[in-house]
C-alpha positions in Angstrom: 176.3 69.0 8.1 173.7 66.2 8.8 173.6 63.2 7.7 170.9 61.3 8.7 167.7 61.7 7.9 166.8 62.5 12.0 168.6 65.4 11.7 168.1 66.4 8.4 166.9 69.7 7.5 165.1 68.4 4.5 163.6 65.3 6.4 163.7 65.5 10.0 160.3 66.2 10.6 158.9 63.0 8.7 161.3 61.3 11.4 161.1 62.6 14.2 160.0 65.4 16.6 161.7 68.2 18.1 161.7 67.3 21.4 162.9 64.1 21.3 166.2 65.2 19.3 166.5 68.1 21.8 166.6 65.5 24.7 169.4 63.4 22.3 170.8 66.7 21.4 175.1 67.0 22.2 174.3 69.9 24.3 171.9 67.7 26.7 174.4 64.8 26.6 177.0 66.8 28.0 175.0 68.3 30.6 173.7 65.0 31.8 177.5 63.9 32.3 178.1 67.4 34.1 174.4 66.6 35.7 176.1 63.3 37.4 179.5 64.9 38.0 177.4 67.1 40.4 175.2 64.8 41.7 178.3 62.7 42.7 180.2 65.8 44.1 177.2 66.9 46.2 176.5 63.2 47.7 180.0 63.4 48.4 179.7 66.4 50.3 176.8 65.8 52.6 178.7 62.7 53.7 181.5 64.2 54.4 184.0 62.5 51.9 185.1 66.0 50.3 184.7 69.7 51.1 181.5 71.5 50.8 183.3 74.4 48.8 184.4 72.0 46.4 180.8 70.6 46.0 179.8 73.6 45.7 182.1 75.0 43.2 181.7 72.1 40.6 178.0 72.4 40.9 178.2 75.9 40.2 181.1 75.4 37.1 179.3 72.3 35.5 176.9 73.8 32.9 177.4 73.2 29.0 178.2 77.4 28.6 181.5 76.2 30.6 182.5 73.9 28.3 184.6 74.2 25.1 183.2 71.8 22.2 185.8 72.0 20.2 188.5 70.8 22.7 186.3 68.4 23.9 185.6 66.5 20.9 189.2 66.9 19.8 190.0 65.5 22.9 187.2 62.3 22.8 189.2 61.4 19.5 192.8 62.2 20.5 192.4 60.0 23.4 190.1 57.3 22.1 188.1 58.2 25.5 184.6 59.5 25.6 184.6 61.4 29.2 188.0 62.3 30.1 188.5 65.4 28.2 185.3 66.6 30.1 186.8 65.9 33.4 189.6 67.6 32.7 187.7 70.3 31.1 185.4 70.6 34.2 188.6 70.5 36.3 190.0 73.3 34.7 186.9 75.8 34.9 186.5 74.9 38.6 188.5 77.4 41.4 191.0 76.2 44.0 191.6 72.7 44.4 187.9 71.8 43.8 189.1 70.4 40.5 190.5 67.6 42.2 187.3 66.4 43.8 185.5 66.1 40.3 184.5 62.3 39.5 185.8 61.2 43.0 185.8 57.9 43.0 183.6 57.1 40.0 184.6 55.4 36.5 183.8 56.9 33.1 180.9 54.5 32.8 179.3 55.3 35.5 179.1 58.9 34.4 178.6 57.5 30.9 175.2 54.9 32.1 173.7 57.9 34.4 173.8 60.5 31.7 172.0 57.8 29.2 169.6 57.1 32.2 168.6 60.7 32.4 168.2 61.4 28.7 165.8 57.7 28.6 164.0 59.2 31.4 162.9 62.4 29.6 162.1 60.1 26.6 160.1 57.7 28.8 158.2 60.5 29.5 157.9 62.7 26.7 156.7 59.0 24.8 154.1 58.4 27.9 152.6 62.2 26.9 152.2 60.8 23.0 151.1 57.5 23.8 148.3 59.2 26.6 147.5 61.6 23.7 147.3 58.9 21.4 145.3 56.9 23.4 142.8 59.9 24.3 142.1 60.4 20.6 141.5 56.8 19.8 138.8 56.6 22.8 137.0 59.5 21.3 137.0 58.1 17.8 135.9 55.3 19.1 133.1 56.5 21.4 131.8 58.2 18.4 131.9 55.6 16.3 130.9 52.8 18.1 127.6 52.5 16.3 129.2 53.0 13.0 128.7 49.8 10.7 131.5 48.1 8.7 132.5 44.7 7.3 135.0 42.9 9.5 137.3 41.8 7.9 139.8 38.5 7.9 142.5 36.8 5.8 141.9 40.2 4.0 137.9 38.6 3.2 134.6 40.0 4.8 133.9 38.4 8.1 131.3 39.7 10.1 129.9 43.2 10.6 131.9 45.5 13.5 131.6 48.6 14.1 134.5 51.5 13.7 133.8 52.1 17.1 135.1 48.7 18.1 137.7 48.4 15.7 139.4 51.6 17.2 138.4 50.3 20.8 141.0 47.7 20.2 143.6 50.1 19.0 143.1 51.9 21.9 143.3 49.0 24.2 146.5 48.3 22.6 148.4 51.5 23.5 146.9 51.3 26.9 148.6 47.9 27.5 152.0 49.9 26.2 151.1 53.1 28.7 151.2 50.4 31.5 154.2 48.1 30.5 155.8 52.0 30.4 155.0 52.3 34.0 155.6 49.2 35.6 158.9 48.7 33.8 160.0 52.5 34.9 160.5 51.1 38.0 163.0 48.7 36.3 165.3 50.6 34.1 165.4 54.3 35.2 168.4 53.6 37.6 171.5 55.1 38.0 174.8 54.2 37.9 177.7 54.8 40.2 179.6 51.6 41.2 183.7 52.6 40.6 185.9 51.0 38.8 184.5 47.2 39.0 181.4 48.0 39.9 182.2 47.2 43.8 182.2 50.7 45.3 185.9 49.9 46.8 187.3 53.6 46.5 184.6 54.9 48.5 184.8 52.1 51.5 182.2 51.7 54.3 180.4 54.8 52.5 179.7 53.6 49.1 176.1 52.8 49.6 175.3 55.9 51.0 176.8 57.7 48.2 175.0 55.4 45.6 171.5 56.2 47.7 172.2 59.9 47.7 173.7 60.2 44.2 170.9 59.1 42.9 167.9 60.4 45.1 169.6 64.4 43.9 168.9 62.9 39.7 165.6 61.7 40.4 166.6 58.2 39.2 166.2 54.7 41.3 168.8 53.2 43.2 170.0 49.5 42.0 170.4 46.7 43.6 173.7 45.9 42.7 176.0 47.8 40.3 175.0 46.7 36.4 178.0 47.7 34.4 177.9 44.0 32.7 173.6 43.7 33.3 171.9 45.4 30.4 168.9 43.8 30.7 167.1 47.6 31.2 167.7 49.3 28.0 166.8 46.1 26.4 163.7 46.1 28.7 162.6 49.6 27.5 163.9 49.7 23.6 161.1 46.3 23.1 158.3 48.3 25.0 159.2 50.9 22.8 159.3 49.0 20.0 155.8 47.6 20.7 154.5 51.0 20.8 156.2 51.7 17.9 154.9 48.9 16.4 151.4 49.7 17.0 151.6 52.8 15.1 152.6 51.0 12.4 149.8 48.9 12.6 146.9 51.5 12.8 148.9 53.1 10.0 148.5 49.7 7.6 145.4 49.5 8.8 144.2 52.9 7.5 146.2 52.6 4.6 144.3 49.5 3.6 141.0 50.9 4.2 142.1 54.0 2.1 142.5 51.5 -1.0 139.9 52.6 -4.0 138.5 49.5 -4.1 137.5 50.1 -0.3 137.4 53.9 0.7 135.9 53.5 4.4 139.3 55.9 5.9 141.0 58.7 4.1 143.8 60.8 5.9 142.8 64.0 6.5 143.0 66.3 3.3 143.3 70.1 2.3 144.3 71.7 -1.1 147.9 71.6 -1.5 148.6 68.0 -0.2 149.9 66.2 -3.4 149.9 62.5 -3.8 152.1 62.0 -6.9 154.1 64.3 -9.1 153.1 62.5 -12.0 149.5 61.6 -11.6 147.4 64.5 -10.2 144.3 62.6 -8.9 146.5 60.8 -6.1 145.3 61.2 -2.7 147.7 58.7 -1.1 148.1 57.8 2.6 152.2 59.2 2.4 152.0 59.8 6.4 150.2 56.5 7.1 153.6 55.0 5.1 155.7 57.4 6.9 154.9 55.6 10.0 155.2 52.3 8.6 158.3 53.0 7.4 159.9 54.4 10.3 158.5 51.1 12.5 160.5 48.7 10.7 163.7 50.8 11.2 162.8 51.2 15.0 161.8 47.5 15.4 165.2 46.2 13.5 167.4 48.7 16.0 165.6 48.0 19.0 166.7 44.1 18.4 170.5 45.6 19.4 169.1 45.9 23.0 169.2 42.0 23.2 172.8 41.8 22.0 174.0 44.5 24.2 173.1 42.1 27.0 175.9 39.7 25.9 178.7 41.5 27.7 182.2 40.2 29.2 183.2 40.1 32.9 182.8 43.4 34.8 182.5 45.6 31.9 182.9 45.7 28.1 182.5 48.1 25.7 182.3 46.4 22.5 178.2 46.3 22.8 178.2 48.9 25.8 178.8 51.8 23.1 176.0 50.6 20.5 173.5 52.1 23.2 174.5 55.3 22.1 173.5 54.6 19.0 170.6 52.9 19.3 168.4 53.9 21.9 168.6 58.3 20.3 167.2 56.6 17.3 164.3 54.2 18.5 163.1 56.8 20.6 162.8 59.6 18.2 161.5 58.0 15.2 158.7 56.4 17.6 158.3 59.7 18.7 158.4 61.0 14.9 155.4 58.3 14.4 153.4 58.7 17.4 153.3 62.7 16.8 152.6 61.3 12.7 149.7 59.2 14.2 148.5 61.5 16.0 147.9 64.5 13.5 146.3 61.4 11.1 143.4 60.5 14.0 142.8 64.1 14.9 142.0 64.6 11.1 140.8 61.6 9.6 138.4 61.2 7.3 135.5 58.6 8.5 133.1 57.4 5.5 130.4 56.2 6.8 128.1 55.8 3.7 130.9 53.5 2.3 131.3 51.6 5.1 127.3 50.7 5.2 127.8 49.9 1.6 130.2 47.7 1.8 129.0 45.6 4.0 126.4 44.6 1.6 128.5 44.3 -1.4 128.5 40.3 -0.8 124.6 40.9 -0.9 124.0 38.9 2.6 126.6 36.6 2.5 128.8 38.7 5.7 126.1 36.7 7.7 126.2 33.2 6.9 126.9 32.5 10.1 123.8 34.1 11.7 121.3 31.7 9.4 123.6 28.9 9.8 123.5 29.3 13.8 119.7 30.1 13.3 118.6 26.6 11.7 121.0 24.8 13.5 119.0 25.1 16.5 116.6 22.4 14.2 118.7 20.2 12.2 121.9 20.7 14.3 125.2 22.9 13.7 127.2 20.6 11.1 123.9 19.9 8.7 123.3 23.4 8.9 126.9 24.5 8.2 126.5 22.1 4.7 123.0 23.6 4.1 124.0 27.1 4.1 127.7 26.4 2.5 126.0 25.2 -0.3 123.2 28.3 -0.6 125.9 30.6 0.0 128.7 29.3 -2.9 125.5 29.5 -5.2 125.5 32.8 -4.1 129.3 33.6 -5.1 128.8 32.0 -8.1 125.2 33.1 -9.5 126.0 37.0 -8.1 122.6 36.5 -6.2 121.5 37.6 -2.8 121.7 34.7 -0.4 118.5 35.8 1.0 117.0 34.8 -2.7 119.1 31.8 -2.8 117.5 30.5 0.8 114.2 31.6 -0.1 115.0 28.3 -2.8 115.0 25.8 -0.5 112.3 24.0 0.3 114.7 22.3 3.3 115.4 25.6 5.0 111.7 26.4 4.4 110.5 23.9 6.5 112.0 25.9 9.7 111.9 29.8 8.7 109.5 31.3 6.7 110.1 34.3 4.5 110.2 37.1 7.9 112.7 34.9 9.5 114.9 34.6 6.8 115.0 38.4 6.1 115.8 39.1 9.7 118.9 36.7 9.8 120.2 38.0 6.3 120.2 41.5 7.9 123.8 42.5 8.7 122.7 45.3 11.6 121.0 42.5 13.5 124.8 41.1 13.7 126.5 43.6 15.3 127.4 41.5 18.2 128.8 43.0 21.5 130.7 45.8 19.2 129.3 48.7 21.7 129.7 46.2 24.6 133.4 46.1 24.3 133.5 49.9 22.9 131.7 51.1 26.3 134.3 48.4 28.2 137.2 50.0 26.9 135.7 53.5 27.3 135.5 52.4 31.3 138.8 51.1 31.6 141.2 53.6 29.8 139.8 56.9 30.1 140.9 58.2 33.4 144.2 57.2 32.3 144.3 59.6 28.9 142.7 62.3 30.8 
């Protein structure tokens, strides 16, 4: 019976995705040990150090159908060991004395580390696909968009006008940094294990390295430079990069839910008859999957923190923090997946209201530009007297509910550089648009041979 909310039946698909849980699943876990088992056996082999026929029976015998659950997790409890009832159990299914070659020379965490590596490279990868389709969608809202006028906004005040084009350009140029820090770190932490009982290779003598090479060119993994029972520094490595991206999500989600506010309505999720927003009051079209992503960010960001405590390990090997890993790292890396598949679904459908965002920006009735009159007569009195000249015009503004263009046209000072035409042209917000398709077209250039 589940009983968390990743593997709910009720819940799991607000937090998480299929794929992910599959690649977490008990049934790939155990392959992945059986995976390395045969790996190990094989490198083994083509060096020499046991039979071929026992290489080739244990690579033939290690698949999950082989295995009996039941005993096995009977046995993980029983012995207060997490891999030698496998071993035994792989030992037992094998022919001959080919049982006695299984896990020559290794130690259970080197079985243990290889089989996490394998199931963090699938998730690297599966979360590069999201974060590339992510990425995609965000460069064509933002290409279409890039014209599109809106207040900017900060300390939650109008600014200056943007465009939505630019806004999302910066989204996008946000999950492109993660799509790279993915990449480059790859290199990093998808390495295998297989260093023996200290991490020294001793029980395989003048051969370990080769084994170590070969081992871990058959699982498609890097080989280290050293053994890192006790180094953890690579699943802390990719749990932040994860959290980042994860973070991100949650930050376009707040984002959209803040621009869905009533008040505001530039951004609505996508809606269809049948999508309820409260049980109680039946005009509610809430942002529920903008808050599902936010929601599942902060438990990603708070687990992904246990990455930098598992890097405080003792001597060789410990597994005190070594075993939080397990925990951990399945559950950053499908609820980021559960919010980048969320995400995704919300761009693909969003609602985009242009009409209120032209609106809005003139709801402060030419104020948004203050800074383009101020910058405008400084260029004759100076930036600082015209900073105090326009301050003052522009609190009249706020507090007679005027237009500041009425308010300028007032003053005989500001009169004595601009006449009326001038005035109107500087008080008009789609004159201030700055470099917003600039940096949309920049963005465009840089990132979209990458989603393709």
């Amino acid at each position: 019976m589940p009983s968390n909310p990743i593997d709910s039946h009720l819940l799991k698909d607000q937090f998480g995705t299929e794929a992910m849980r599959a690649i977490f699943s008990d049934e790939k876990l155990l392959q992945n040990w059986l995976d390395a088992e045969v790996a190990l056996a094989r490198a083994e082999a083509n060096l020499k150090l046991i039979p071929q026929e026992a290489a080739d029976e244990i690579s033939q015998k290690a698949v999950v159908a082989n295995m009996d659950f039941e005993t096995i997790r009977k046995g993980i409890k029983e012995t207060s060991h997490p891999l030698i009832t496998v071993i035994r159990e792989l030992e037992k299914v094998c022919e001959g004395d080919a049982g006695g070659y299984v896990h020559w020379g290794a130690t259970t965490q080197d079985i243990i580390d290889t089989g996490l590596a394998l199931q963090v490279k699938e998730a690297h990868q599966l979360l590069l696909d999201q974060a590339n389709a992510l990425l995609n969608v965000c460069l064509k809202l933002s290409e279409e968009h890039k014209s599109t006028m809106m207040p900017g906004r900060t300390h939650g005040q109008h600014a200056l006008p943007i465009t939505f084009g630019y806004k999302v350009s910066i989204w996008a140029d946000e999950i492109g940094r993660h799509i790279e820090r993915m990449e480059q770190a790859g290199e990093r932490y998808l390495v295998g294990q297989f260093g023996g009982a200290a991490g020294t290779l001793a029980s395989l003598g003048d051969k370990g390295l080769d084994v170590q090479k070969e081992y871990n060119r058959l699982l498609g993994l890097k080989q280290p430079t050293v053994t890192w029972h006790a180094a953890r520094d690579h699943y802390a490595e990719f749990s932040m990069i994860v959290a980042m991206l994860s973070a991100t999500t949650a930050k376009i989600a707040n984002e959209i839910i803040n621009l869905q506010r009533t008040e505001i309505g530039e951004l609505e999720e996508g809606f269809e008859m049948g999508k309820v927003g409260s049980s109680t009051m039946p005009h509610k079209r809430n942002p529920m999957i903008c808050e599902y992503i936010v929601s599942l960010s902060h438990v990603v960001r708070r687990k992904a923190s246990l990455g930098l405590d598992c890097m405080i390990q003792e001597h060789e090997r410990d597994m005190a923090f070594w075993q939080t890993e397990w925990s951990y790292l399945p559950e950053v890396c499908i609820l980021t997946s559960g919010g980048l598949e969320q995400l995704q679904g919300v761009l693909e459908n969003l609602i985009v209201h242009k009409s209120r965002m032209e609106k809005n920006v003139y709801i402060t009735k030419g104020l948004i530009v203050s800074e383009n009159v101020m910058l405008g007569l400084g260029k004759y009195v100076g930036r600082q007297k015209a900073h105090d000249i326009i301050y003052e015009a522009s609190m009249r503004a706020y507090e007679e509910d005027r237009p500041l263009e009425a308010i300028l046209l007032e003053n005989e000072e500001l009169l004595a550089y601009m006449d009326e035409k001038t005035i109107q042209t500087y008080t008009n917000p789609a004159t201030y648009l700055g470099l917003c398709e600039t940096f949309v077209e920049r963005v465009l250039q840089k990132w979209r041979t990458v989603s393709c």
